[in-house]
C-alpha positions in Angstrom: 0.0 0.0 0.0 1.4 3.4 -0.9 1.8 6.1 1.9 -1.1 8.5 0.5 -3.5 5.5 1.0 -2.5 4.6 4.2 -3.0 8.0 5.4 -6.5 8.3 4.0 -7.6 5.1 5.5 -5.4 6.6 8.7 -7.7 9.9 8.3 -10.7 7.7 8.0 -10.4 5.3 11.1 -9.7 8.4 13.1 -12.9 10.4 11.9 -15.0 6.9 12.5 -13.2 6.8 16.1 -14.1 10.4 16.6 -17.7 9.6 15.7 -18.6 7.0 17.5 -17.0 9.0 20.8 -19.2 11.5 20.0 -22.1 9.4 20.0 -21.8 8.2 23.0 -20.8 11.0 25.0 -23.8 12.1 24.7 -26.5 11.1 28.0 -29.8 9.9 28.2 -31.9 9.1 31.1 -33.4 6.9 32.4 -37.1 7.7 31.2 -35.6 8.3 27.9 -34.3 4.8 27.7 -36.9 3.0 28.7 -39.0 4.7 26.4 -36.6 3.7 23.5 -37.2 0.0 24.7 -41.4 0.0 25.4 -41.8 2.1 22.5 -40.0 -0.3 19.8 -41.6 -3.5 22.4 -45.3 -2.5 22.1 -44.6 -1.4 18.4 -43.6 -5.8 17.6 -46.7 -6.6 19.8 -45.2 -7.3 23.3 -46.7 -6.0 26.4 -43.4 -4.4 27.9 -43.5 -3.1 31.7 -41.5 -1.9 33.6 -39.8 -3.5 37.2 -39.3 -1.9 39.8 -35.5 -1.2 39.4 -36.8 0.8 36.3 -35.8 -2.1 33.7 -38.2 -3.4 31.6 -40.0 -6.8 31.2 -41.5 -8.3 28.5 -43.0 -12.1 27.9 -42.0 -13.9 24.1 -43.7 -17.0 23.6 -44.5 -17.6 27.1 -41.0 -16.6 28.4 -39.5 -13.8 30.6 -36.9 -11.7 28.8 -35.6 -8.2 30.5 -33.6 -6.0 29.0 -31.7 -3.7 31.5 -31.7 0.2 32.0 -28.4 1.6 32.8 -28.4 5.8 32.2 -24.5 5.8 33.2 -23.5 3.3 30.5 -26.7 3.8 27.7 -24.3 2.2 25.0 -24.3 -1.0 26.5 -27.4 -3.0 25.9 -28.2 -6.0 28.0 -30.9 -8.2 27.1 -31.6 -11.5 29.5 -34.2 -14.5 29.3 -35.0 -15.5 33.1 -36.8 -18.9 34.3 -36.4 -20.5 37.6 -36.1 -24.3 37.4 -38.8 -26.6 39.3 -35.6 -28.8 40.9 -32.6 -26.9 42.3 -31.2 -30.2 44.6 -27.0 -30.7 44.1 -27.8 -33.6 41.6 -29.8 -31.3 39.3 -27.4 -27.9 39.7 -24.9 -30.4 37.9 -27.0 -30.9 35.3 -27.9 -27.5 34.4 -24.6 -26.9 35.0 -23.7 -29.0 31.9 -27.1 -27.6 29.8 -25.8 -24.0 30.7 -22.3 -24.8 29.4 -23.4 -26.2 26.6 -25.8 -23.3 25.3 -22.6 -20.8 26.0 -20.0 -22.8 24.0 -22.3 -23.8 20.8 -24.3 -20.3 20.8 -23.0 -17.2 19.0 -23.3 -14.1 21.7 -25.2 -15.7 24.3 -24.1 -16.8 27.9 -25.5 -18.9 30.0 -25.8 -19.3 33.5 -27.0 -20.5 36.9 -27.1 -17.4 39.6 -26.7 -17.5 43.1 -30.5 -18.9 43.5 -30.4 -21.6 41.4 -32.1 -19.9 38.4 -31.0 -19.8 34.9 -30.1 -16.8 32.9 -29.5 -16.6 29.1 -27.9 -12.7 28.3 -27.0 -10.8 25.0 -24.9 -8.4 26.2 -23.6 -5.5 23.4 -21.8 -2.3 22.9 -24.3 0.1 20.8 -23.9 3.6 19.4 -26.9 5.3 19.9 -29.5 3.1 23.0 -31.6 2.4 19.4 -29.5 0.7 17.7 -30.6 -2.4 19.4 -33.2 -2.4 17.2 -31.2 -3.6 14.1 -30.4 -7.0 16.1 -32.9 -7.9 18.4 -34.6 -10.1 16.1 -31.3 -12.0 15.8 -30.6 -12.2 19.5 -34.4 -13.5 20.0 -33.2 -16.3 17.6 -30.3 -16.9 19.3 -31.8 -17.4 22.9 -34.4 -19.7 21.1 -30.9 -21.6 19.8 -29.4 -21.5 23.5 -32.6 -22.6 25.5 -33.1 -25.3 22.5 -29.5 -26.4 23.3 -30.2 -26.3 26.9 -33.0 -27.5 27.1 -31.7 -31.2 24.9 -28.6 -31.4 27.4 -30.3 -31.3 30.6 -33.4 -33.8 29.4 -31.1 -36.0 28.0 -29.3 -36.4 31.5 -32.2 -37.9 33.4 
């Protein structure tokens, strides 16, 4: 490559850089956020509302999904299926143990996990420009938890 087109790509990168800083420098609150989310929800048909820590719950096809409010980092978008299993004995923590691993090593962007009261959580966690953006991928990520709980879901029944 000669040096006048590595300089323009140089000059380009650093504009895009600059950009993107700029876009998310700039604040939001927390009304404003979580009417970005409930506005797009109720606009695909879900009945969003919102928890008392101000984050916002919706049901999909019978499941709990949240996707978290967080005015001091509005870039960062955090999206979460929750579901408490019927059986938390020792014996059945291993088991989910081995569904929740196996949903977080053979699912794009997902991770799985058991928290501290024995209940599952699958997250999409991502860096956006604007809070909107998670618009563009949300259909994706809803296929994706469908993928991880599918996984999941195989491992741990075909353990008992």
């Amino acid at each position: 490559m000669n040096t006048r087109a590595f300089l323009a790509r140089t000059a380009l990168c650093a504009a895009l850089a600059v950009t993107a800083v700029g876009a998310s420098a700039q604040t939001y609150t927390k009304q404003q956020l979580q009417e970005t989310y409930t506005a797009y929800l109720a606009n695909e048909g879900f009945r969003p509302e919102l928890t008392s820590n101000g984050n916002v719950r919706f049901r999909r096809e019978g499941r709990i999904y949240v996707i978290y409010v967080d005015e001091r980092d509005p870039t960062f978008f955090r999206l979460q299926l929750l579901f408490s299993p019927d059986d938390k004995s020792p014996a059945m923590r291993a088991k989910l143990v081995e569904g929740t691993n196996l949903a977080t090593g053979e699912t794009k962007v997902i991770k799985a996990y058991i928290d501290g009261d024995g209940d599952i959580i699958f997250a999409a966690e991502m860096f956006v420009i604007v809070p909107g953006d998670f618009k563009t991928t949300i259909t994706r990520l809803f296929r994706a938890m469908d993928n991880a709980y599918d996984k999941y879901t195989a491992k741990v029944n075909s353990l008992n």
